[in-house]
C-alpha positions as CSV (number, residue, x, y, z in Angstrom):
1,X,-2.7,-5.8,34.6
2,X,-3.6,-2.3,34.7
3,X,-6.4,-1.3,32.5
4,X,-4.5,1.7,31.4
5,X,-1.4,-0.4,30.4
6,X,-3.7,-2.9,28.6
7,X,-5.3,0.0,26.5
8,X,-1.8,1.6,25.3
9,X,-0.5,-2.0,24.4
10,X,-4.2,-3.0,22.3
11,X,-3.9,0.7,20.6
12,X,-0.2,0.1,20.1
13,X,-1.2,-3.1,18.5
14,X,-3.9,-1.1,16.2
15,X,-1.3,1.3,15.1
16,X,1.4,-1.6,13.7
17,X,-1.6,-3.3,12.1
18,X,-2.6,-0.2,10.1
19,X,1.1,0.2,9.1
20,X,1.6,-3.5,7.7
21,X,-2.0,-2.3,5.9
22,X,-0.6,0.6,4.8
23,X,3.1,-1.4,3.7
24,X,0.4,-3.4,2.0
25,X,-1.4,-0.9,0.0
26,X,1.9,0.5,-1.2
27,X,2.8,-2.6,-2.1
28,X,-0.9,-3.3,-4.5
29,X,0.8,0.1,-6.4
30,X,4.1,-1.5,-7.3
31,X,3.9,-3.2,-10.2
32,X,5.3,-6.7,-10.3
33,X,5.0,-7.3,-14.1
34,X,1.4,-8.6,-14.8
35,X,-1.4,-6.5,-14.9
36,X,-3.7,-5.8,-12.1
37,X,-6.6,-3.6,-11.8
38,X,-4.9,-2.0,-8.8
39,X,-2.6,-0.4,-11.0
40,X,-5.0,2.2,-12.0
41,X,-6.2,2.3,-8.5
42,X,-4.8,6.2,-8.3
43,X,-6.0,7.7,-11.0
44,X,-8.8,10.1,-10.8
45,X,-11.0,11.5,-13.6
46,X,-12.7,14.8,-13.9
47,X,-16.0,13.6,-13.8
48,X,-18.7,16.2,-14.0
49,X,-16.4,19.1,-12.6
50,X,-15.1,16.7,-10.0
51,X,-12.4,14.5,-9.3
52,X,-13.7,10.7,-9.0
53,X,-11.7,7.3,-9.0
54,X,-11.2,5.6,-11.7
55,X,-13.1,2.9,-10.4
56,X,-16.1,4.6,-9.8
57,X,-16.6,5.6,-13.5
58,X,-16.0,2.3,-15.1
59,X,-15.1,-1.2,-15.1
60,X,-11.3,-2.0,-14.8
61,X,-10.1,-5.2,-15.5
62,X,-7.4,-7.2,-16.9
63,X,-7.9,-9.2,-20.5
64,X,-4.7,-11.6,-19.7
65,X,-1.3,-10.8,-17.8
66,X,0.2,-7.9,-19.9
67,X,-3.7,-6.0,-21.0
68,X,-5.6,-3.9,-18.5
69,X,-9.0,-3.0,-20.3
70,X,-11.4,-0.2,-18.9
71,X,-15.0,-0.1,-20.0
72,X,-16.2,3.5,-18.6
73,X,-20.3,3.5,-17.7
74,X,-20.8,6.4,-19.6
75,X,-19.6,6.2,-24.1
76,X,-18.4,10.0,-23.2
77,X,-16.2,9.6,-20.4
78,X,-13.3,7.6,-22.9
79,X,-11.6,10.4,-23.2
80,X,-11.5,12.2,-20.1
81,X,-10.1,8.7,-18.3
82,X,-7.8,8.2,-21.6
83,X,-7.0,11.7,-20.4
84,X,-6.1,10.9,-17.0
85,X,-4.7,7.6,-17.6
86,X,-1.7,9.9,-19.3
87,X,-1.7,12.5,-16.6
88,X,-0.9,9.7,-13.8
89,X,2.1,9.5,-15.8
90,X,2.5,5.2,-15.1
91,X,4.1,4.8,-17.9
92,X,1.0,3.4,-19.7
93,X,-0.2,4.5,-23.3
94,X,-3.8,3.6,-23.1
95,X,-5.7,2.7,-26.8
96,X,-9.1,4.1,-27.4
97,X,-11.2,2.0,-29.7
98,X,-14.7,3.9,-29.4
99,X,-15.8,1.4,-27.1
100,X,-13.4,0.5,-24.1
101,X,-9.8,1.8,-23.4
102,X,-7.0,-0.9,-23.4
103,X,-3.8,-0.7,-21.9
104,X,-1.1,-2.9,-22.8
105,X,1.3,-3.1,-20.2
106,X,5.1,-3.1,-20.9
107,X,7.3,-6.0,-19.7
108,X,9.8,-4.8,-17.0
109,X,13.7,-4.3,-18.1
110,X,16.1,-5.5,-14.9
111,X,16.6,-2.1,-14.8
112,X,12.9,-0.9,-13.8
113,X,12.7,-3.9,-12.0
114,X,15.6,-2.7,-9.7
115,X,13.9,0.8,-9.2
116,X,10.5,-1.2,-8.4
117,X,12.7,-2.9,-5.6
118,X,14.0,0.0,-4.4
119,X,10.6,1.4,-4.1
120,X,9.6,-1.8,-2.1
121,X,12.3,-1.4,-0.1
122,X,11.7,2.4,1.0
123,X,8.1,1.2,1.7
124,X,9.3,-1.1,4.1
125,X,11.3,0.7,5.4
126,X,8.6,3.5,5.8
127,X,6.7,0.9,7.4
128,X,9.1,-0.1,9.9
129,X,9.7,3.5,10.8
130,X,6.0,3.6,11.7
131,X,6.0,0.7,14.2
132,X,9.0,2.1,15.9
133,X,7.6,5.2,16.4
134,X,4.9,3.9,17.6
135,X,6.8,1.6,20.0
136,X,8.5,4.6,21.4
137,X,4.9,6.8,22.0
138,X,4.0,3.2,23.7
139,X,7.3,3.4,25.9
140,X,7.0,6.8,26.9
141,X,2.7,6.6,27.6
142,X,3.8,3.7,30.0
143,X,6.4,5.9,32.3
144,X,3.7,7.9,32.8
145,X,1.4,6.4,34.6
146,X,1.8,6.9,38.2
147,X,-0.4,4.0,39.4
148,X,1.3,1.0,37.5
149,X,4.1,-0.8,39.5
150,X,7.9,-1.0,38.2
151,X,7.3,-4.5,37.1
152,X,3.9,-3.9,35.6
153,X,5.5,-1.5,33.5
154,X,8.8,-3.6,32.9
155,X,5.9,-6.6,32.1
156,X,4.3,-4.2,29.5
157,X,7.4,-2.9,28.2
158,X,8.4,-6.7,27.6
159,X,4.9,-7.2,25.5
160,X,5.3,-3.6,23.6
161,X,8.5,-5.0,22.6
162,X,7.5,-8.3,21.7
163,X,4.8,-6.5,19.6
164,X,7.2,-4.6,17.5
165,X,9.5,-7.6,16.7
166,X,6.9,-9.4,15.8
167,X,5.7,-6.2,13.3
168,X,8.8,-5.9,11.7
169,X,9.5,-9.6,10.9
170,X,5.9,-9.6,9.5
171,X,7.1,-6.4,7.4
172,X,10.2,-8.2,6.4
173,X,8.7,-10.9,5.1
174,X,6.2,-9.3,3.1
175,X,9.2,-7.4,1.2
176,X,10.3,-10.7,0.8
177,X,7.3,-11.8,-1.7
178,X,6.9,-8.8,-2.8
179,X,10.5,-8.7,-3.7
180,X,10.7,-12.4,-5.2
181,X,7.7,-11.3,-7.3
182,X,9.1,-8.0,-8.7
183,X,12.3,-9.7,-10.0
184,X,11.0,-12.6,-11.5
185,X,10.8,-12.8,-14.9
């Protein structure tokens, strides 16, 4: 097959990968009712005049399924990340004891877990969005090359499309278990 037909189906490839990582990373932020680390994974602290990660300044980590406990590197950094913890408004109200912060983290009400869902759900869709797009760039990059015959470009049509249904049942089923693990209680 053409070398130029073979590099717009690999990148093509590249870009639905980076969206199921992407669908995946959105997904780490969604609580599912157990604590994770990854919960805190977007807050930032002033840290010296600058905004650092969370994770960066201190040790996150979780004590059992409903307790996230940070231990900062620094004794004078509790309040600045007690601070921030707030200002990332998760809905967390984080407990200073001198030593470490602890954050006890609520159980969900049907309700929340319905809006986490939703939430899931606009990922994916987000997600699927992306790999269409980026099966219609791939479409469009393929009618333009002069050199390629009809049924090269009908063959890599075929595997652009393949490549995209393949993407989106992937997507799917990640919502799935991400889904299954949200509303279970």
């Amino acid at each position: 097959m053409n070398e130029e037909l073979d590099f717009i189906i690999d990148s093509t490839k590249e870009l639905m990968e980076n969206a199921i990582l992407h669908l995946e990373k959105e997904f780490r932020n969604i609580r599912a009712g157990k604590a994770s680390p990854a919960m805190l994974g977007n807050v930032n602290v002033d840290y010296y005049g600058s905004q650092t990660p969370l994770t960066q300044i201190a040790n996150v980590s979780t004590m059992d399924a409903h307790t996230i406990t940070v231990q900062p590197w620094e004794k004078n950094m509790l309040q600045g990340i007690e601070k921030a913890i707030m200002l990332a408004n998760l809905g967390f109200n984080p407990m200073n004891n001198g030593d470490i912060i602890i954050i006890n983290v609520p159980v969900l009400t049907e309700e929340r877990r319905r809006e986490l869902s939703k939430q899931a759900k606009a990922a994916t869709e987000f997600a699927k969005v992306s790999i269409r797009n980026g099966r219609r760039e791939a479409m469009s990059e393929i009618k333009k090359i002069e050199e390629a015959s009809e049924d090269m470009q009908a063959n890599a049509e075929i595997d652009i499309q393949k490549l995209t249904d393949a993407f989106i049942i992937e997507v799917d089923n990640h919502y799935k278990i991400k889904d299954q693990e949200i509303m279970k209680v």
